[in-house]
N, C-alpha and C positions, 0 to 999 in steps of 0.2 A: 412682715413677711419678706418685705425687701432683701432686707439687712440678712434673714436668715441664710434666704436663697445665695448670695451674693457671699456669707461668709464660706458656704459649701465649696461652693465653685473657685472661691480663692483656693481654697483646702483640694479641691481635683486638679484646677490647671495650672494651678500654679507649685505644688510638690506634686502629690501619687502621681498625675498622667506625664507631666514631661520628662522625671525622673523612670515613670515605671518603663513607659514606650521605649525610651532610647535603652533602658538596661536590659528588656525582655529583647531587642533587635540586636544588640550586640552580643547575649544568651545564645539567640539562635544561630548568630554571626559565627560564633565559634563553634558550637555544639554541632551544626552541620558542616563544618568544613568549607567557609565560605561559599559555602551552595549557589548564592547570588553571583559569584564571581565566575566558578567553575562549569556551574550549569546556565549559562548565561547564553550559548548558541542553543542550549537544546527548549531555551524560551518558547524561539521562534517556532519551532517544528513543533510544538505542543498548539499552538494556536493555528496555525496551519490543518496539520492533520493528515487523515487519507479518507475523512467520511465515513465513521460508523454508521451503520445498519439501524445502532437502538435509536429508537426516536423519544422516548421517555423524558430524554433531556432535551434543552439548547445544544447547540453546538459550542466548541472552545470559543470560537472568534467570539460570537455571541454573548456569552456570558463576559467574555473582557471589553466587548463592548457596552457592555452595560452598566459592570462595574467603572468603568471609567465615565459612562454617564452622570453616576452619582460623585463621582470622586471630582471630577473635570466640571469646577461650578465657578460660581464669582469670586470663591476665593484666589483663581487662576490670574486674576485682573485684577482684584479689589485686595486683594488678599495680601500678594506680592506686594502692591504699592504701599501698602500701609507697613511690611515689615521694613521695605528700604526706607521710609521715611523715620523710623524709631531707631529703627539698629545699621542706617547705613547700607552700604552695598557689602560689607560684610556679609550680612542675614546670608545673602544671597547661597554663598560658601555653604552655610550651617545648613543651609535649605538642601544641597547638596549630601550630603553628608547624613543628614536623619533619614533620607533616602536611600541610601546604600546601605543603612542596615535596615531601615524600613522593610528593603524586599523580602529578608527573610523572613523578618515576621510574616509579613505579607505571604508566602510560601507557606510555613508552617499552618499558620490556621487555616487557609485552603484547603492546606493537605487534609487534613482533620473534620473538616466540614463535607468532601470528598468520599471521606470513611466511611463517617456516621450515617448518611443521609438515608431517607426512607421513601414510601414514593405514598404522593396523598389520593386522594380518592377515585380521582380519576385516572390512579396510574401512572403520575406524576415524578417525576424527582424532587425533593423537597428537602432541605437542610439546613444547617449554619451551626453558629455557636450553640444555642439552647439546645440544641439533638446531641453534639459532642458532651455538652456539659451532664446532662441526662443522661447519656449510651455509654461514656467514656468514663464520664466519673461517678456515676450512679448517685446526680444532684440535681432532682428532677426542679428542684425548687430556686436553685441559681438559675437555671433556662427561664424558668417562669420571671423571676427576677428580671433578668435581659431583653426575653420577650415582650413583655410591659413597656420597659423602659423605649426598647427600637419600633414600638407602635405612634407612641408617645412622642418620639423624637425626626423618624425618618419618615414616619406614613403622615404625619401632621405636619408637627410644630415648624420643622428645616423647609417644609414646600413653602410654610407661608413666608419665610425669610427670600425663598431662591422667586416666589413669586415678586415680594414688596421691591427686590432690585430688577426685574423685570421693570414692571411697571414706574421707575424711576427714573430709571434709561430710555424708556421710550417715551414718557413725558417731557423728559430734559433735551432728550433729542430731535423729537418729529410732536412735541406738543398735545401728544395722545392722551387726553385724561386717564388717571389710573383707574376707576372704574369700568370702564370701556376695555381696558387693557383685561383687567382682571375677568371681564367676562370670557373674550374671547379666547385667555389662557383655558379657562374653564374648561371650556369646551372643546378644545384641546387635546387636554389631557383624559379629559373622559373620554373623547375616541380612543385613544393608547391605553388608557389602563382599563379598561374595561370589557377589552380582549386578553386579559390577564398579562401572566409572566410571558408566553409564548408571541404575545404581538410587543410587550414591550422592547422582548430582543431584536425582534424583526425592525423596528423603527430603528433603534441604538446601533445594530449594524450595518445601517445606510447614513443616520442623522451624526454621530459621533465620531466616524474617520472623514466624513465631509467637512465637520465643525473645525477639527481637532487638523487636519493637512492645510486648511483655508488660512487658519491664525500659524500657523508654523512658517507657510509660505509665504506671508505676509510680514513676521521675526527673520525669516529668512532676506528677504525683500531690502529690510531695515541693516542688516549687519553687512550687505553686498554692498551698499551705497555709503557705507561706514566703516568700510575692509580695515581702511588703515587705523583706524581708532581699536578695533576690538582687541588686539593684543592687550595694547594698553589699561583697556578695560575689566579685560579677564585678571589681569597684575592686578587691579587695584582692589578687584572683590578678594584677590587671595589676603592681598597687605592687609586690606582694613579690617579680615576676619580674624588677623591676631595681631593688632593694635599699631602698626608697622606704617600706619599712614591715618592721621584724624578724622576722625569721621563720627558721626551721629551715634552719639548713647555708647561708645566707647567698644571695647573685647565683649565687655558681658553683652551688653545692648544690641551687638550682634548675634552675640552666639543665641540667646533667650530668644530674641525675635525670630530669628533664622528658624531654630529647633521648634518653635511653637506654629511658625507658619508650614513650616515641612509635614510636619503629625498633622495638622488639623486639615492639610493639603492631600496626601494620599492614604491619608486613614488607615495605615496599616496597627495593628493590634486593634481596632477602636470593634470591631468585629459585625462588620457592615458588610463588606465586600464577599464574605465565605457563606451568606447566604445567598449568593448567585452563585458564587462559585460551586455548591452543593447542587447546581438545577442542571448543569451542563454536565453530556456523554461524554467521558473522559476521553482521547485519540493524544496515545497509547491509553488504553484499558486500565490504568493505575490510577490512584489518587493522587500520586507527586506529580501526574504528568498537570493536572489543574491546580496544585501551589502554584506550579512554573509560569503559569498561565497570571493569575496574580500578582506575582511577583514582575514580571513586566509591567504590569496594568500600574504599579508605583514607579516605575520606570521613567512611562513615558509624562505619567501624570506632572510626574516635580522635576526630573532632568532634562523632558522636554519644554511641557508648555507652561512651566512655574517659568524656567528658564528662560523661554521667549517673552516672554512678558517683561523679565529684567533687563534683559539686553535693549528689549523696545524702552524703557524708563534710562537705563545709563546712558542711553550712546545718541538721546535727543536734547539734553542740557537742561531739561524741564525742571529736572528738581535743582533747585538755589540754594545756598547757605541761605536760612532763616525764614527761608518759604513754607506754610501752613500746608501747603496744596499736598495732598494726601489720598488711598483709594485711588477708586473710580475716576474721580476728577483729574489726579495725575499723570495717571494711561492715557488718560483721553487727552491730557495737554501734551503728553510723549508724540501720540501717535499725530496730534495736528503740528507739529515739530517736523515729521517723517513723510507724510502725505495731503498735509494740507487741513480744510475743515472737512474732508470728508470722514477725520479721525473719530472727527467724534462721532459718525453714524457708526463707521465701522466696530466700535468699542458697543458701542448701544445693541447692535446686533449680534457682535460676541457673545454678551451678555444673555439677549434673548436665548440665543443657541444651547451657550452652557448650564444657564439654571434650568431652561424645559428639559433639558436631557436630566439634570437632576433631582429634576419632580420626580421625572418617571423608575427611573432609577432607583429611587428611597423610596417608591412605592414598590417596586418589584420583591425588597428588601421586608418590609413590614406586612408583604402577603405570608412570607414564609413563616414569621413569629405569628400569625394567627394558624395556622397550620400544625402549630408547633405545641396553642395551645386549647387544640381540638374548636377550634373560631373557623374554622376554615372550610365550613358549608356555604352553601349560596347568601344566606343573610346574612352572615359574618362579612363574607369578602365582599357584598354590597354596601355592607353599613361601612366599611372600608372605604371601599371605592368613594360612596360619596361624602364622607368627611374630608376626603384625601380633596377631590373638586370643592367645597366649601371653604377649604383651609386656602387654596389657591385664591379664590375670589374675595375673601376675608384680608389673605395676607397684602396681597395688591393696595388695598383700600387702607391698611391699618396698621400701624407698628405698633404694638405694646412689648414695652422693656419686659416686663416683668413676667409675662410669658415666653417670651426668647431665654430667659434666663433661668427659668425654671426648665425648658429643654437640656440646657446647656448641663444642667447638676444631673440630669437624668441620664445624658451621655457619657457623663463623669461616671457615674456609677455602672456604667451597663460598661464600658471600656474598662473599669475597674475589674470586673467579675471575669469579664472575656482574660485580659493577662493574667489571673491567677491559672484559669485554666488551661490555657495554653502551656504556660510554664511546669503544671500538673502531667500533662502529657507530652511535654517533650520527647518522652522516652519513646513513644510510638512514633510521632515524625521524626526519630534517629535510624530506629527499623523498619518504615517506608522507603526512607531516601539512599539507605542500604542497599537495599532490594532493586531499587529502579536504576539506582548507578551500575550495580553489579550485572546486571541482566543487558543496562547500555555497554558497558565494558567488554560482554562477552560476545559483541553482536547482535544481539537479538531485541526483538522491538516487545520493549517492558509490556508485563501483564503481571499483575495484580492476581494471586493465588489464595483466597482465603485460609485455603486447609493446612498453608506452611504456615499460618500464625494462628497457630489453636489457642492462643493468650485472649485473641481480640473476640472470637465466635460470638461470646456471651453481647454483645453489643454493636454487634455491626450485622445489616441486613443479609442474612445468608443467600439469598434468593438474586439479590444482586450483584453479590461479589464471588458467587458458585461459580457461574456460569463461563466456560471459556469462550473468548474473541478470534 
């Protein structure tokens, strides 16, 4: 079963997702008119807002807070270091760069999750890939497909991984057996998700810009005390990403490493993030205004805090020609480089920060695919909820490979079916981002008119998209 899992998952990340990701992002790159680039102040005012009335949903901030909860994990620390150790300070560039067409994707499928969305029992806004793929393409059985797949991967199996480095960090750190850890994650996160989608926001737009400005300011801290090096520094990530100065695992070993830490970094196509993105009241009233919203959320994920992460690893000397030290272990030799031993609590606490925002996050995520596929009564989302806290206390206490990797073939497939579909509907996030540009052009603050697109009616919530703002 090893061997099977294992031959899949060569078969996902190693062709279809790195090839498919970057070609559906540079698809969108063009097909919208560099949308990332052009609409890139009107980001900001999409997260912002002016405070709808409807309360149905989250708010914009909210739902980017929370998508970056899930997005903003150990791969932010753990992640990074292990791409500079294989591909060099190269990665680092690539890492760049899969980002900047990343957002659009990132955009696009928002946009689309946005459309689709429905509202669940309670009144709710409720959405993502599975509704688009159903509503949009009339494949009710791809959703199902995906559904499964993102119960499977972000309501389970990824908690117990963002748990087990929890519990590793605070072991290594402050001596905390990981049992002990694992309880009190537990219970934890049962208080957060057990007040659903609506308190997980609440927590993520207080927990997630405190996480996320503390490690920034801290990257920040490190390049003040290091001014005169960063120049040089920034030169060497450009040289070494196209072979101009040696360096570890060469041009390709950068570019592969770079491009596979960047995807697997801010998840754009992987089709995680557009089921939050489907729960928040759009401010402007359109669905491109929450792509835009997204689309930052890759932003800040891999050009800011992938970023600081690297600048804290380049510019402390930690990593050696010929030194194994890798991960986790290497940030935290960076940061005891930069501040002393308190580096390594500080990384250990990082860490806390960004995998519990990530529980909660991929739970927020895999409430919607039960929703999606009529699971989404009270013992649905409880038999949810408390696998979602057994997987935390499970994963703390327990690494099995072979379960992490049978996740990993099911993310392959569920990111597989998300980019077909996406690139199926292109042509509607072409006449969204039409629409929203053209109505920003003329002055006027974009709203979203069902009755001018009598194409979509058959599949988009009348009830929702009628009504003027």
């Amino acid at each position: 079963m090893d061997d099977v899992i294992g031959f899949i998952n060569d078969i996902f990340w190693s062709y279809i997702l790195i090839y498919g990701l970057l070609a559906i992002g540079l698809f969108f790159t063009f097909r919208l008119g560099f949308v990332q680039f052009r609409m890139f102040p009107e980001m900001f005012r999409t997260v912002l807002g002016r405070g709808e009335a409807d309360r149905a949903g989250i708010t914009p901030f909210q739902a980017l807070c929370t998508s970056l909860a899930s997005r903003v994990g150990t791969g932010n620390i753990a992640g990074v270091a292990v791409a500079i150790h294989l591909g060099g300070p190269g990665a680092v560039f690539w890492m760049w760069m899969v980002a900047l067409v990343g957002m659009a994707t990132a955009y696009a499928e928002s946009t689309l999750a946005q459309l689709y969305k429905t509202r669940n029992e309670n009144g709710e806004y409720r959405g993502g890939p599975a509704f688009y793929m159903a509503k949009g393409l009339n494949a009710p059985w791809a959703g199902v497909i995906f559904s499964v797949c993102l119960i499977l991967v972000f309501g389970l199996v990824f908690n117990a991984v963002q748990a087990n480095s929890i519990a590793e960090a605070m072991e290594g750190a402050f001596g905390v057996p990981k049992l002990w850890v694992g309880f009190a994650l537990a219970v934890a996160t049962a208080v957060v998700i057990f007040g659903g989608i609506r308190q997980v926001a609440r927590v993520a737009q207080v927990v997630v810009p405190f996480m996320a400005l503390a490690y920034l300011l801290v990257a920040l801290y490190v390049v003040a005390i290091n001014l005169s090096e960063v120049p040089a520094t920034l030169m060497h990530i450009v040289a070494s990403a196209f072979g101009l100065e040696a360096a570890a695992g060469g041009v390709a070993g950068a570019m592969l490493n770079g491009v596979k830490r960047g995807l697997f970094s801010n998840e754009a196509g992987m089709g995680s993030a557009p089921n939050i993105a489907a729960v928040a009241t759009p401010d402007p009233h359109h669905p491109s205004s929450q792509g835009l919203v997204q689309a930052l959320g890759v932003f800040i994920d891999t050009l800011l805090v992938c970023t600081a992460t690297a600048l804290i690893i380049l510019l402390s000397g930690a990593m050696t020609p010929g030194s194994e030290l890798t991960g986790t272990p290497l940030t935290q030799a960076a940061m005891r480089e930069h501040i002393g031993s308190a580096g390594d609590w500080f990384v250990a606490v990082a860490i806390l920060f960004f995998a519990f925002t990530s529980i909660i996050g991929n739970y927020s995520y895999a409430e919607n695919a039960m929703v999606f596929l009529r699971l989404g009564n009270r013992v649905g989302i409880a038999a949810l909820r408390l696998g979602t806290v057994a997987m935390v206390i499970w994963g703390a206490y327990e690494s099995v490979t072979t379960v992490f990797n049978a996740a990993d073939a099911s993310m392959g497939l569920m990111a597989t079916v998300n980019i077909i579909a996406i690139g199926l509907l292109s042509g509607t996030v072409v006449k969204l981002t039409a629409d929203y540009t053209a109505q920003r052009k003329a002055g006027k603050r974009p709203e979203f008119h069902l009755a001018d697109f009598p194409e979509l009616k058959a599949g988009v919530d009348v009830e929702i998209w009628s009504r003027r703002h």
